[in-house]
N, C-alpha and C positions, 0 to 999 in steps of 0.2 A: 668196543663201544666208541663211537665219535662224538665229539664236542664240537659247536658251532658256536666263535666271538664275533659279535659284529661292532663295530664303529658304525655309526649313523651316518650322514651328512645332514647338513640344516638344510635342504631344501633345491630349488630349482633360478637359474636365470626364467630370461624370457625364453629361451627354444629346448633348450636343453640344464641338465642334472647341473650341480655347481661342481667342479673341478678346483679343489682347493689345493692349490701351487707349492703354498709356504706348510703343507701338513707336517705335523710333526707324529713320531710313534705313539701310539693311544698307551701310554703306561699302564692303566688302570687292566688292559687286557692281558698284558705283559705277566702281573700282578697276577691274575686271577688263573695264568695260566701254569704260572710257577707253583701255585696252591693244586693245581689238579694232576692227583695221581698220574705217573707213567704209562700204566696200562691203559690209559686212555686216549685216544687221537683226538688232536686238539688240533683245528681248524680255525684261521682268523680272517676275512675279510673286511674291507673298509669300505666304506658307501662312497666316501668323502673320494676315491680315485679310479675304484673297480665294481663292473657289475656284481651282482648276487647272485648265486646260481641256486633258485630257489629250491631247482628240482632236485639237488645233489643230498643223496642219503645220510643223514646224520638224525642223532636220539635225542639230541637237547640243542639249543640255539639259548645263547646267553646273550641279552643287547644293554649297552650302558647306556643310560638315559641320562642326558642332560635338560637343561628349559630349553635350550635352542633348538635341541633335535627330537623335541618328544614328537612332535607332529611325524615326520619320519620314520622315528623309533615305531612308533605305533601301524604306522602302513606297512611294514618290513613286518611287526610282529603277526598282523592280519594274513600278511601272505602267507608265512610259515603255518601260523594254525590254521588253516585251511585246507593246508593239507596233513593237516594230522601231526606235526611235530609240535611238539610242548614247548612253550616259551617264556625264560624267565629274563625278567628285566630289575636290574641294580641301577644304581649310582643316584647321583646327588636330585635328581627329581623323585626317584622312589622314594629315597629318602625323605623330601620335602610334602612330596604331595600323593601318599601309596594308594588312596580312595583313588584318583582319578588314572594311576601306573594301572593297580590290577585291574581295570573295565580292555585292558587292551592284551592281558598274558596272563598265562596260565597259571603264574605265582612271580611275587614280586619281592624283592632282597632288601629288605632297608637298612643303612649302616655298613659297619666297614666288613672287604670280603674275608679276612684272615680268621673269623671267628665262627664261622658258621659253611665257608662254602665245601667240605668236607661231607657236612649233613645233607648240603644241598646233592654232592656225587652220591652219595649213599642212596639217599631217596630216587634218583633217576636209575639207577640201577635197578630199585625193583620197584619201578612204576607205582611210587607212591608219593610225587611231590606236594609240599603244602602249599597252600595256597599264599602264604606270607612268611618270611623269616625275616625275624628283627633281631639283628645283631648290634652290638654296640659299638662306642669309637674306641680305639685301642691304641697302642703300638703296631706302627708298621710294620707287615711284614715279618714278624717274627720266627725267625730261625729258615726263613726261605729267600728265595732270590728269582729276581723277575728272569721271566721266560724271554731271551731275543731272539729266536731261530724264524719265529713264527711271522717277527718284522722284515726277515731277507725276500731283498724283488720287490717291496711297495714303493720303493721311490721317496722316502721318506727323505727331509732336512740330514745334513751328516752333521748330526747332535743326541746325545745320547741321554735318554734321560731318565733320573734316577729319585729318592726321595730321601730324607733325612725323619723329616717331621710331618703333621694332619695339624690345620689349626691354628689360631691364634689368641693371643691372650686381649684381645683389644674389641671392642663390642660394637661395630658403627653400624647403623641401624639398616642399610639397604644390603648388609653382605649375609647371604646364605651362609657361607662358611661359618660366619662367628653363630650364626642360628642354630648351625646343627656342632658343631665342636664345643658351643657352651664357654667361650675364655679359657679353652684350655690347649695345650699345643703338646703334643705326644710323639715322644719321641725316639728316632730309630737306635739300638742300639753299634757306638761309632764302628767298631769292628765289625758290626756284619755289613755298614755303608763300606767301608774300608775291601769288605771280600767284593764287595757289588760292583765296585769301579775295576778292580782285577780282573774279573771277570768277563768287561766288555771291550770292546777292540778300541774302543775313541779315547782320545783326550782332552774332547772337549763338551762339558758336561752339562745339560739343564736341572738344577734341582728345581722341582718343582714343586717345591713347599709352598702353603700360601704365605707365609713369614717367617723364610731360613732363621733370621735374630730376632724371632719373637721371644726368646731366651738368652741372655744376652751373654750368659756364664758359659750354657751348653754349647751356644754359638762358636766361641772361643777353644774351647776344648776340642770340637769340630775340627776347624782352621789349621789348628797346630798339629792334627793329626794329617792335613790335607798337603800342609809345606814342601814335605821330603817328595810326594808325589809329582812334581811339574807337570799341573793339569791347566787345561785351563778352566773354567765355568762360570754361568753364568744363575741367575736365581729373582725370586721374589723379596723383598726387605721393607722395611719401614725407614719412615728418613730420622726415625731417632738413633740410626750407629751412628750417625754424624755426635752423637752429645758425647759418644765412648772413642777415644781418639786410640787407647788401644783393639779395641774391637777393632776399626777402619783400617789398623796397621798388621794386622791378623789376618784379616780378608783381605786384602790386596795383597801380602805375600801368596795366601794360599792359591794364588791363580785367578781371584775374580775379578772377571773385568767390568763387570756391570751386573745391575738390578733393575727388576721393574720396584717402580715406588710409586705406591700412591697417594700422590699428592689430594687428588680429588677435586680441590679447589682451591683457587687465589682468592676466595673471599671468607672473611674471617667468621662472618653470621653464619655461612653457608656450612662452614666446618665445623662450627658448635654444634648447630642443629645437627647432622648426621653422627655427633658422639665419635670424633673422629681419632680421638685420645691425642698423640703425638702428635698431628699435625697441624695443632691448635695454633693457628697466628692471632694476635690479637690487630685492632687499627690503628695502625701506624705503623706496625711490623710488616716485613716480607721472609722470605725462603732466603735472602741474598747468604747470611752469614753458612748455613749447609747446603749450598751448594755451590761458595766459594772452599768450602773443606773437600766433598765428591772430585770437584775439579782438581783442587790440588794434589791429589791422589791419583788422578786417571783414571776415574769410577764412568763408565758409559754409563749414563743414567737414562732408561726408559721410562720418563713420566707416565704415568697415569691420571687419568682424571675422569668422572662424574658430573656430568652437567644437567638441569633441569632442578637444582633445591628450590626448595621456596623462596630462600631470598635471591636468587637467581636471577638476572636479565638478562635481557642480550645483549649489553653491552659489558657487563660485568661477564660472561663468556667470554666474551671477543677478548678481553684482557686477558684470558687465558691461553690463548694464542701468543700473544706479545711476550707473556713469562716462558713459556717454550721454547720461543725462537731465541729469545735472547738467553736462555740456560743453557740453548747449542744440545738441547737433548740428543741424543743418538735415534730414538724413537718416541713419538707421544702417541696416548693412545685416547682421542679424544669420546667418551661415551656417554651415551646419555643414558640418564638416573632409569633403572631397569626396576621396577619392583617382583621381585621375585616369589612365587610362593610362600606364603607363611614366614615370610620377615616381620619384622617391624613395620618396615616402610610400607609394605603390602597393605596390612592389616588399617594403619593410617588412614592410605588413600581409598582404599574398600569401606571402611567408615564415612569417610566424607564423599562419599560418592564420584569420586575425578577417577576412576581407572575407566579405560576404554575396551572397547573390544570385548564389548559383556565378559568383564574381569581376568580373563583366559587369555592373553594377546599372542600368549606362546601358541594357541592351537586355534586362531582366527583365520579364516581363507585371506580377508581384506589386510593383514599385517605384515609389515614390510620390513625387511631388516634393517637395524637403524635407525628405526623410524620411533619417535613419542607413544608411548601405550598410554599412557596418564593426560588432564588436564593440567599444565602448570600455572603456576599462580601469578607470575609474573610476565606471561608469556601466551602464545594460544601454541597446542599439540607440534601445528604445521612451522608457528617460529621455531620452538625449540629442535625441530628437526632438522629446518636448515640453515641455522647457524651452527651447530654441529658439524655439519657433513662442510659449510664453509670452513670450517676450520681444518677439520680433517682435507679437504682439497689442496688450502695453504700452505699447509704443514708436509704435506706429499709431495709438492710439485716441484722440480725439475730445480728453480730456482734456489727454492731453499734445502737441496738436498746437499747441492752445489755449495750453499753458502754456507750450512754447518759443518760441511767435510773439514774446512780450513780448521780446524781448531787443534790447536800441538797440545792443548792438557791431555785431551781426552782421542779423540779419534786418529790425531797422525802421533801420536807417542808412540806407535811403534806399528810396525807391518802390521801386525795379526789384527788389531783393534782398527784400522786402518782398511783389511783383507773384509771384517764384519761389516762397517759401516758402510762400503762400496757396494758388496753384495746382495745386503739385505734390502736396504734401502729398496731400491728398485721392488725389489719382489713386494716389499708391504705397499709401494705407492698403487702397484696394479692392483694386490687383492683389495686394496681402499675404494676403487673406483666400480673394481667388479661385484664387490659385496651389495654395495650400496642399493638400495627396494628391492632386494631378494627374497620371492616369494619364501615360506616356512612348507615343509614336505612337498609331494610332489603332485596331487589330488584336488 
């Protein structure tokens, strides 16, 4: 019996498919492949680098559905059943939104795969799949280990990546995660992380947790088990390790050189309203005091940010800008306020009538990547789109990639951190430019 994984891609330039440069390994298939029995042939293509060979025989087709790639997700799952192969589609859109997953596959997986995708091999074996399995969130991974054979020849980033925890303990209203994890953060048990990193060829690791120190004890016990290894890796965090000066002396021995952090915003209305928990500034306060502690430690710190809140403007944007450059971030990742499926923030702007794109912008022909799905309140669609992408442009270009290089806390403290900021750099300023009004699927 054969398995078919697919990774999506989000969609299309103007002439051709999008070719995504900076891809990293789709874990989640990795995951799902490590749970599926041996006697089975397990096949993974990625949309995001290589064609589909629609016509090549296999019994099931699994495709992970993100918001970004459902549009895709679903033309790829039409091809398949059309020609008679069954198609089940997971991840975090089935999850959020399964009415609208199952109108396009044959059964649809909600929740996490360690608990249920067993049922699902069982059933495909004797042609009996259901049309929905809802599984709950768990412990990662439990008692298995991701599948990487399946990654050799894609061309993938050389970063290996791996998970600890699902989850976060902090509630902000526009993140899916906290919608479907509930404030809760589950976690891997340390020695089976401990065999996982044995087990892969690199030493230098992604955890891709949504908030590695959303725990701040288990965080620690982590760390100290990670010392003796000389790895190096990088992850997701909140900027409250900055309050725990042991934690930040824990994490930087265990090898990390950085985090993404989301900050979200430099304004202090902005970050009440989204229920931001830690990253509450009040007026008159800034970030200055944690990420005068990040630097002093040599933390590359990949800000994050969300643009478009209600009390939002464009000029209070643009100041967003200003706190980047001058934090000498390694990466910022300027976004605008996404409402996602079944959040909070969704339901809000679906109330008061401001979402665009007859409420759906993930699967609108007229939608742009990057581009305003919402009405904002202090702003019109078209401003908040292109101060955005201004920012994102400043923050890319050549001058200021040049001018945060100089920095001895953080990017020239040493070759290897020095080796990252040189490399990547470049690559994010391209796919910044080539992202930007990309069509969504390909139709």
């Amino acid at each position: 019996m054969k398995f078919t994984f697919i990774k999506p891609n989000i969609g299309r330039m103007e002439h051709s498919l999008y070719v995504d440069e900076g891809r990293m390994e789709p874990l989640q298939l990795g995951v799902l492949a490590g749970l599926t029995p041996k006697d089975i042939e397990v096949k993974l293509y990625d949309d995001r680098m290589e064609s589909i060979p629609f016509d090549e025989t296999t019994d099931l087709v699994a495709i992970t559905v993100e918001t970004y790639t459902a549009r895709r997700a679903y033309e790829i799952g039409e091809e398949y059943r059309k020609r008679g192969v069954p198609v089940i589609m997971g991840g975090m859109q089935a999850t959020l939104l399964p009415e609208e997953v199952q109108e396009h596959a044959d059964s649809v997986y909600t929740g996490d795969a360690e608990f249920r995708w067993l049922e699902v091999v069982e059933d495909a074996k004797n042609n009996r799949l259901k049309k929905v399995y809802n599984a709950p969130a768990g412990t990662p991974q439990p008692g298995t280990l991701t599948r990487r054979d399946i990654f050799e020849g894609k061309g993938y980033l050389p970063i290996t990546l791996l998970q600890f925890g699902r989850g976060c303990r902090y509630t902000c209203h526009f993140c899916a995660i906290s919608q479907y994890f509930d404030k809760t953060q589950y976690r891997r048990n340390i020695d089976e992380v401990l065999k996982e990193i044995d087990n892969q060829k690199r030493n230098f690791l992604f955890f891709v947790d949504d908030n590695l120190t959303s725990d701040h004890k288990a965080a620690k016990e982590l760390f100290r088990e990670l010392i003796p290894l000389k790895i190096k890796w990088v992850s997701q965090c909140c900027i409250d390790v900055t309050n725990d000066l042991q934690l930040m002396d824990l994490m930087m021995q265990s090898g990390c050189l950085g985090n993404v952090i989301g900050f979200e915003s430099v304004t202090p209305s902005s970050l009440k309203e989204m229920k931001k928990g830690p990253g509450i500034i009040v007026d008159g306060e800034d970030y200055s005091t944690q990420i005068s502690i990040l630097r002093d430690y040599g933390h590359q710190t990949w800000g994050s940010f969300t643009l478009g809140h209600d009390h939002d403007t464009v000029d209070s944007i643009k100041m967003t800008l200003d706190f980047a450059m001058e934090s000498k971030f390694i990466f910022a990742a300027f976004n605008i306020l996404m409402p996602y499926p079944n959040t909070p923030l969704y339901k809000k702007l679906k109330s008061e009538k401001r979402l665009l794109f007859n409420d759906k912008w993930w699967l609108h022909p007229d939608y742009r990547f990057n581009h305003a799905s919402f009405i904002p309140k202090q702003m019109s669609p078209s401003d908040l789109t292109e101060v955005t992408f201004f920012l994102r442009s400043k923050f890319n270009s050549i001058s200021s990639i040049v001018k945060r290089s100089f920095d001895f806390k953080t990017n020239m403290r040493s070759p290897t951190r020095f080796g990252i900021y040189i490399t990547y750099n470049p690559l994010f300023r391209k796919e910044t430019f080539k992202k930007q009004d990309m069509r969504f699927g390909t139709q």
